[in-house]
ROTORVEX-95925 format. One record per residue: z, x, y of N, C-alpha, C in turn. Coordinates in pm, whole numbers, padded with zeros to 5 digits, always signed. Atoms other than C-alpha are relative to their C-alpha. Layout:
BEGIN
ZXYZXYZXY;...
***
This chain:
BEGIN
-00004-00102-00105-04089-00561-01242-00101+00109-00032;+00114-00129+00065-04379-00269-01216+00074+00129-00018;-00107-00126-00009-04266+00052-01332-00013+00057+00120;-00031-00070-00134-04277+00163-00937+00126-00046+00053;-00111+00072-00035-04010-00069-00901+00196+00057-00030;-00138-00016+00050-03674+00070-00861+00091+00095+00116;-00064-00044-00067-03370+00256-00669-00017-00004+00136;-00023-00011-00168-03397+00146-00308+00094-00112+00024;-00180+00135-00023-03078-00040-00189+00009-00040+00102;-00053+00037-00100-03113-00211+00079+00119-00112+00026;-00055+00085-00034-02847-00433+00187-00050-00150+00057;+00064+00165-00006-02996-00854+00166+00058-00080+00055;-00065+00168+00064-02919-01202+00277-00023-00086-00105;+00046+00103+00132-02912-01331-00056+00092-00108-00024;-00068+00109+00070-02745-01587-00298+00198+00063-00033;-00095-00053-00015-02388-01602-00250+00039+00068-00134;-00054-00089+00121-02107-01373-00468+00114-00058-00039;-00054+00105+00064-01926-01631-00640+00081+00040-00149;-00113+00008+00097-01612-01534-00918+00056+00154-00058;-00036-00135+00078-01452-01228-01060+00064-00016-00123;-00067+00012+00128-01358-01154-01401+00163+00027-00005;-00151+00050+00024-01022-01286-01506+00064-00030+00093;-00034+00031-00113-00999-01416-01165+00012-00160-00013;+00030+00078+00000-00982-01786-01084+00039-00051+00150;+00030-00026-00101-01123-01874-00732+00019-00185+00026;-00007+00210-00024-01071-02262-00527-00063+00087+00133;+00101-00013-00126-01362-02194-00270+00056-00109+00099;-00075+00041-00064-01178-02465-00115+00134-00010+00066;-00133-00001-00057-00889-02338-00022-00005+00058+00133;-00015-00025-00095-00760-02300+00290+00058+00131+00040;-00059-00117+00004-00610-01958+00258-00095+00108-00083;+00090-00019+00033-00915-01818+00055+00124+00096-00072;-00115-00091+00061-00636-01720-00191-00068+00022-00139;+00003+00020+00114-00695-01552-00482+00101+00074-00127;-00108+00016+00127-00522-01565-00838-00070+00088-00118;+00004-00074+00109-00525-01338-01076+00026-00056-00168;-00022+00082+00166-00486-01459-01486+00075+00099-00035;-00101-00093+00060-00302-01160-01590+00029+00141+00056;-00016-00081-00081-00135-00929-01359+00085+00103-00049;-00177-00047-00013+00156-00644-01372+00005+00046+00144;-00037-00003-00131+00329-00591-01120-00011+00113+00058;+00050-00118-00098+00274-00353-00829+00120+00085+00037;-00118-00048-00057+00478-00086-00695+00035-00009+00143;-00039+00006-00067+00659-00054-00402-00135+00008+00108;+00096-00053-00140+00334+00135-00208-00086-00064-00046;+00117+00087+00018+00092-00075-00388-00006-00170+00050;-00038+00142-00053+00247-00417-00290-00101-00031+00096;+00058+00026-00134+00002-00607-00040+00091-00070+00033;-00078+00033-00090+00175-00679+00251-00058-00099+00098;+00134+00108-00104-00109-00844+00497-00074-00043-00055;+00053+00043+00095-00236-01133+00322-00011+00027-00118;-00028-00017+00164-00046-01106+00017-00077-00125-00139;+00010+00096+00141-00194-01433-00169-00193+00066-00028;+00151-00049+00052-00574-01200-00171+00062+00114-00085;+00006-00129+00099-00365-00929-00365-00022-00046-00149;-00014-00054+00131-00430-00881-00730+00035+00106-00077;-00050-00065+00036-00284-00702-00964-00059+00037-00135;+00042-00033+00161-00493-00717-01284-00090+00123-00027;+00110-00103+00024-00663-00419-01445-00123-00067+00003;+00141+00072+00023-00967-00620-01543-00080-00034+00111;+00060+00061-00127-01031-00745-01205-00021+00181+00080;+00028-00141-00067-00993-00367-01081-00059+00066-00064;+00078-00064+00084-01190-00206-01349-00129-00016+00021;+00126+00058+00021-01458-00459-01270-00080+00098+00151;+00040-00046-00097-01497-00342-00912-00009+00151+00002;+00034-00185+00011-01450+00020-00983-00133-00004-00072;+00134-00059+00119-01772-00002-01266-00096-00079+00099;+00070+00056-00117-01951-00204-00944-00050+00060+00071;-00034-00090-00139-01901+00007-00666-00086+00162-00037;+00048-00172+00014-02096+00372-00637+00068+00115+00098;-00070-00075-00045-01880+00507-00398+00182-00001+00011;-00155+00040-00024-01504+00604-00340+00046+00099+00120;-00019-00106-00093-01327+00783-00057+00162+00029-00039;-00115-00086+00046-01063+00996-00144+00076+00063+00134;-00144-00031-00095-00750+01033+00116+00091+00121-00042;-00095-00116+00105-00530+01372+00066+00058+00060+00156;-00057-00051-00140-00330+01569+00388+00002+00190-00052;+00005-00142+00040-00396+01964+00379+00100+00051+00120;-00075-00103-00088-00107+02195+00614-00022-00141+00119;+00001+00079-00104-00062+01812+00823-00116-00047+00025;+00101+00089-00041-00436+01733+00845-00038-00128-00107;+00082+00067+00078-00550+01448+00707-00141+00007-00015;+00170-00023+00018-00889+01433+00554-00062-00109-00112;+00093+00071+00078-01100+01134+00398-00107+00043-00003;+00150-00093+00074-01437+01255+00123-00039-00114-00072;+00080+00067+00140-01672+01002+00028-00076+00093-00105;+00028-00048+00060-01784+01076-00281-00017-00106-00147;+00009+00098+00124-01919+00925-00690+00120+00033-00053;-00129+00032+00044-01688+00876-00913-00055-00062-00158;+00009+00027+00096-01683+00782-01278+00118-00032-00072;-00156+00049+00043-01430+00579-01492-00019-00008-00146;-00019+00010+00122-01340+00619-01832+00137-00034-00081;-00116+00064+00034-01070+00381-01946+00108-00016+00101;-00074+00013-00081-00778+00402-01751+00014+00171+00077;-00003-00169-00082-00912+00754-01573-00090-00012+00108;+00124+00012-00072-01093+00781-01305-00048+00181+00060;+00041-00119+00035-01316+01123-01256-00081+00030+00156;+00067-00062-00088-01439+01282-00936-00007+00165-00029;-00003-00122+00028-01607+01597-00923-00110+00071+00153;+00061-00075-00122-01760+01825-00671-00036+00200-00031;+00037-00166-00014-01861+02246-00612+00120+00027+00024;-00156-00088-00013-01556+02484-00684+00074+00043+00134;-00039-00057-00172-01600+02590-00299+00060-00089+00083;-00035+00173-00075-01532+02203-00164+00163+00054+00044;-00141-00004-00068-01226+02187+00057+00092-00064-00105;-00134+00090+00076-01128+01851-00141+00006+00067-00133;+00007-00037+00092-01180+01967-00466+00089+00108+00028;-00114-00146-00026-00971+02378-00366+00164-00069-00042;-00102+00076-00025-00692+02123-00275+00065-00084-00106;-00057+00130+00116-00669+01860-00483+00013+00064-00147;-00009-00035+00115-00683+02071-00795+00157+00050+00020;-00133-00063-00058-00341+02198-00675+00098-00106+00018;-00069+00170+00042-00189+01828-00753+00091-00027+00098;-00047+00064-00127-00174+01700-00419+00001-00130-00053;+00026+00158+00026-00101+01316-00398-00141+00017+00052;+00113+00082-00036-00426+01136-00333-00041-00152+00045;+00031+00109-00005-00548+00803-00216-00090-00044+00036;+00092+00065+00026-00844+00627-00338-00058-00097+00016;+00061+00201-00054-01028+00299-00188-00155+00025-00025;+00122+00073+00058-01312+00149-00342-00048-00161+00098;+00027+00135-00095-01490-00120-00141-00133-00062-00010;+00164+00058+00030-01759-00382-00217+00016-00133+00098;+00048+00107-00103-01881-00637+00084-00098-00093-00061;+00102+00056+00040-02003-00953-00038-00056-00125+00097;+00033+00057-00068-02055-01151+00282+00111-00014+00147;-00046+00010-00179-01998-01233+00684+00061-00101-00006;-00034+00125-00012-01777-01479+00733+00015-00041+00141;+00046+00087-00145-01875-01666+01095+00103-00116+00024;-00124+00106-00045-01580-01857+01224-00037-00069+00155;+00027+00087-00148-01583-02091+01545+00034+00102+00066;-00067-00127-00109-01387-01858+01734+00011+00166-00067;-00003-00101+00039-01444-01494+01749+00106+00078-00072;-00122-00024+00067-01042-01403+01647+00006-00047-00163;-00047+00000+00165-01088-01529+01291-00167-00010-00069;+00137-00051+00028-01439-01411+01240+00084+00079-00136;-00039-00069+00168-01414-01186+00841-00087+00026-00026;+00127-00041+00120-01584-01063+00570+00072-00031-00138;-00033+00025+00128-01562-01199+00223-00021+00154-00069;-00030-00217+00031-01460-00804+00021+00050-00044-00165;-00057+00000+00127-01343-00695-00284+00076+00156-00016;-00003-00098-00030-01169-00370-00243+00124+00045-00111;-00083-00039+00084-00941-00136-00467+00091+00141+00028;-00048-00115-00022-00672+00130-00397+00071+00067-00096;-00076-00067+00081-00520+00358-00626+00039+00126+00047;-00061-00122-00044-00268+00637-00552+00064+00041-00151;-00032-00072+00136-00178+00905-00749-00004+00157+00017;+00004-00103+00006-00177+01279-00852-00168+00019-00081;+00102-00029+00062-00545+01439-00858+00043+00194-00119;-00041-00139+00051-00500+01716-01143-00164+00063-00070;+00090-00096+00003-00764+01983-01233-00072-00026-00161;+00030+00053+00132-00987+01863-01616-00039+00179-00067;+00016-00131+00079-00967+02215-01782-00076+00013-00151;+00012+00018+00186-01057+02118-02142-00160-00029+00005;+00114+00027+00044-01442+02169-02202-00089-00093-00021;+00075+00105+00028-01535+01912-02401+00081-00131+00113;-00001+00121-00063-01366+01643-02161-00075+00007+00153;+00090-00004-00137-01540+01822-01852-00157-00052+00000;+00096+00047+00025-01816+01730-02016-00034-00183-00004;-00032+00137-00026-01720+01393-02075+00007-00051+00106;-00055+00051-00126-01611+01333-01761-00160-00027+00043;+00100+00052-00100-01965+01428-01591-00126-00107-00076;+00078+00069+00067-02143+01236-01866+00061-00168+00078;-00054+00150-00069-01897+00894-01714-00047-00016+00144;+00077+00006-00138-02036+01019-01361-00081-00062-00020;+00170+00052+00018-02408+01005-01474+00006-00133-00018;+00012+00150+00057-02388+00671-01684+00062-00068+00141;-00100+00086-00085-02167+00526-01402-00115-00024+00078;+00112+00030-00132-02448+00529-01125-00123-00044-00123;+00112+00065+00096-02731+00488-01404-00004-00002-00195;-00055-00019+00143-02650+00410-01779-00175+00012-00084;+00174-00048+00084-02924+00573-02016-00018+00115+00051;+00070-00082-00019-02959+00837-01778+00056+00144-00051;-00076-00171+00016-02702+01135-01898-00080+00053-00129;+00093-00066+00095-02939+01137-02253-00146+00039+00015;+00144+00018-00037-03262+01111-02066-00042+00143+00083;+00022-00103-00058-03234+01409-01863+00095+00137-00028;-00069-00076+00007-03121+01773-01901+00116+00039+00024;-00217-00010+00018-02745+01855-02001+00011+00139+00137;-00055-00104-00105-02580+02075-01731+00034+00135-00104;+00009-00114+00070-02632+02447-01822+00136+00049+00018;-00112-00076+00009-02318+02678-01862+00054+00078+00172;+00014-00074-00184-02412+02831-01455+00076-00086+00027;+00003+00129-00095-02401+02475-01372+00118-00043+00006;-00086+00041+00030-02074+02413-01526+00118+00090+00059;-00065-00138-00092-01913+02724-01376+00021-00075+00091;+00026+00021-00150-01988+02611-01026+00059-00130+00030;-00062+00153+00017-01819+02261-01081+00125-00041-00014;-00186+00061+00037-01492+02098-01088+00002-00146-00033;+00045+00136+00044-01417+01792-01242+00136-00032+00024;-00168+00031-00035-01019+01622-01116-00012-00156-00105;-00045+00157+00088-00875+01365-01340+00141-00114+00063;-00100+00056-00090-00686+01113-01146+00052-00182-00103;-00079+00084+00024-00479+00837-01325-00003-00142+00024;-00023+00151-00066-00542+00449-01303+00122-00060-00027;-00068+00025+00020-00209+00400-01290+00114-00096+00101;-00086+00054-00130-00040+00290-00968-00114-00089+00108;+00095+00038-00086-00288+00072-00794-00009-00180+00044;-00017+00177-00036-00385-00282-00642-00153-00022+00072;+00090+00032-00055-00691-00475-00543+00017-00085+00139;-00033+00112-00084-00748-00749-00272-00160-00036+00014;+00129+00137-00034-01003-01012-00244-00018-00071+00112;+00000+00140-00105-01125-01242+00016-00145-00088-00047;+00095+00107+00074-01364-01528-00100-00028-00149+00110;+00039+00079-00010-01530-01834+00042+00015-00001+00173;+00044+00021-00135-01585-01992+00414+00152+00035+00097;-00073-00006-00119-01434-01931+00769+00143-00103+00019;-00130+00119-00003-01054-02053+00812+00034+00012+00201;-00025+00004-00140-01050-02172+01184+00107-00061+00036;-00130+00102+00008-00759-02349+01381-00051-00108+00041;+00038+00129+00063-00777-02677+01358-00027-00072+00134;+00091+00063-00095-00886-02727+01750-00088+00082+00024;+00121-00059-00068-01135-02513+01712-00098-00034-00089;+00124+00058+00057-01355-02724+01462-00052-00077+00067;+00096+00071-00067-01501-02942+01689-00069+00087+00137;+00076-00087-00106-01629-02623+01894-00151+00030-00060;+00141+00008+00062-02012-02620+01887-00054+00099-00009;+00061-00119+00037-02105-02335+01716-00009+00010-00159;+00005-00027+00169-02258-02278+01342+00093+00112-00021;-00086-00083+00044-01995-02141+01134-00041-00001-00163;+00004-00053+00160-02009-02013+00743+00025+00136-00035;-00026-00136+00086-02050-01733+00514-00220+00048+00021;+00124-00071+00008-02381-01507+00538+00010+00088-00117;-00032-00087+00133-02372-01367+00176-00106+00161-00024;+00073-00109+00046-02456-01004+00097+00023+00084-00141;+00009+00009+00140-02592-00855-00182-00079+00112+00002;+00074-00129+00029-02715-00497-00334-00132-00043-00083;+00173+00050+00105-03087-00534-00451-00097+00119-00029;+00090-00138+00021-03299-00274-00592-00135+00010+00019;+00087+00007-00041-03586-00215-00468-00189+00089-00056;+00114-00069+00113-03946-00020-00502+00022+00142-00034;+00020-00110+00075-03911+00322-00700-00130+00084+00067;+00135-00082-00024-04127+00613-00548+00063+00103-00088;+00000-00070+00075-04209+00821-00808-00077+00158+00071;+00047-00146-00056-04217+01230-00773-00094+00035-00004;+00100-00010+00019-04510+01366-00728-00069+00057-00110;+00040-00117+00102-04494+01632-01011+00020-00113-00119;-00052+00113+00123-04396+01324-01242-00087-00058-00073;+00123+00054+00088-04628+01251-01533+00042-00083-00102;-00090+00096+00118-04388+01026-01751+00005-00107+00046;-00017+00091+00024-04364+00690-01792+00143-00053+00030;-00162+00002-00030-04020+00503-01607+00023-00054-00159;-00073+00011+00057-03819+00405-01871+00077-00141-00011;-00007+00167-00031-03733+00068-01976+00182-00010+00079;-00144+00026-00071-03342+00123-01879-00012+00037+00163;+00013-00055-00140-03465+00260-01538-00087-00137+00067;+00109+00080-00048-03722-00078-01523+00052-00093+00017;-00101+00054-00007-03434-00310-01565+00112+00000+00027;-00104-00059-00089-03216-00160-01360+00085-00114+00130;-00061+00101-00117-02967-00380-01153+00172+00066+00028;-00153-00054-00017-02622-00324-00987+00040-00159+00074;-00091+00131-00034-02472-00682-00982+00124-00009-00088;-00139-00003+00076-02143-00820-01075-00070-00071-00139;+00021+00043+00123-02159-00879-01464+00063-00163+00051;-00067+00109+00024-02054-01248-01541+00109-00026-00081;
***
């Protein structure tokens, strides 16, 4: 890749997105069910209910998609309104770390240990059915509810936005200037709990009814896929990219 090469995301038709860790997938199944290897069990509000055989329950499989994913949208109700905030996000073990400006609505709020609820969502293809009613999308998505509480303690606020940085680009929180003491003022960092949560999957081709396969229309999967693209460099920029910035990818590990 040339070092110009880098951070543009467009959305591809590429090569399909084929297995999750500690998952085990039958692309042939008729229910595009998938199985988890080592689950615990869900609670009452985490239970999937609609198309229960795509729920999972394993950390590993939800860890994977949280360290995947660059965005999350955060659910919370202020005096009866509801209000969804996309926003990054950073995970460090079984924590997960959003942060924002002290002035932010969500952030005022949520430091004030409102419930919360968190969905993570990664699209890895169209699924094209005979008939428009069972048209899909092959997904991978993750919810976790919980109490967002306020990260007071210094050195973990620090921590925290160091799991931001690395999270979107690893290499980059030593590569560029630490957040000054102003900077840290002006900031909030919420520590929210991977504790109560559940994924759901959907995987492999179009499930049609069974008189509507001999209707003449191409049916499959159109697979999509995050790809990085060419890097325009700043103008004031007299440095050399960086080999972790030159080999830069956001695919699923194997």
């Amino acid at each position: 890749m040339p070092r110009s090469a880098l951070l543009k995301f467009p959305i591809t038709i590429l090569g399909a997105c084929l297995g999750i860790l500690s998952m085990s997938f039958n692309p042939n199944s008729t229910n595009s069910e998938a199985t988890s290897v080592s689950s615990t069990a869900p609670t009452p509000r985490t239970r999937v209910v609609r198309e229960p055989q795509r729920a999972v329950y394993d950390r590993g499989v939800v860890n994977q998609i949280l360290d995947e994913a660059f965005l999350c949208h955060v659910g919370f109700v202020v005096d009866g309104q509801p209000f969804v905030i996309p926003t990054s996000y950073g995970r460090a073990g079984d924590v997960l770390y959003i942060h924002g400006s002290v002035a932010s609505r969500m952030l005022r709020n949520l430091d004030q240990g409102i419930p919360v609820c968190i969905t993570v969502t990664l699209l890895d293809g169209l699924v094209l059915a005979r008939s428009v009613f069972n048209h899909s999308m092959n997904y991978r998505s993750v919810v976790i509810l919980g109490t967002a509480t306020l990260v007071a303690d210094p050195a973990e606020k620090l921590a925290a936005l160091r799991a931001l940085a690395e999270h979107i680009i690893p290499g980059r929180w030593d590569d560029a200037r630490q957040p000054s003491e102003k900077e840290l003022k002006v900031t909030s960092v919420l520590r929210v709990p991977i504790t109560e949560f559940s994924a759901k999957v959907r995987t492999g081709p179009p499930i049609d009814d069974k008189e509507d396969y001999s209707f003449p229309t191409w049916a499959g999967v159109i697979p999509l896929e995050m790809t990085v693209g060419a890097a325009i460099c700043d103008e004031g920029c007299e440095q050399d990219m960086p080999a972790y910035l030159m080999n830069y990818a956001r695919k699923r590990k194997p």
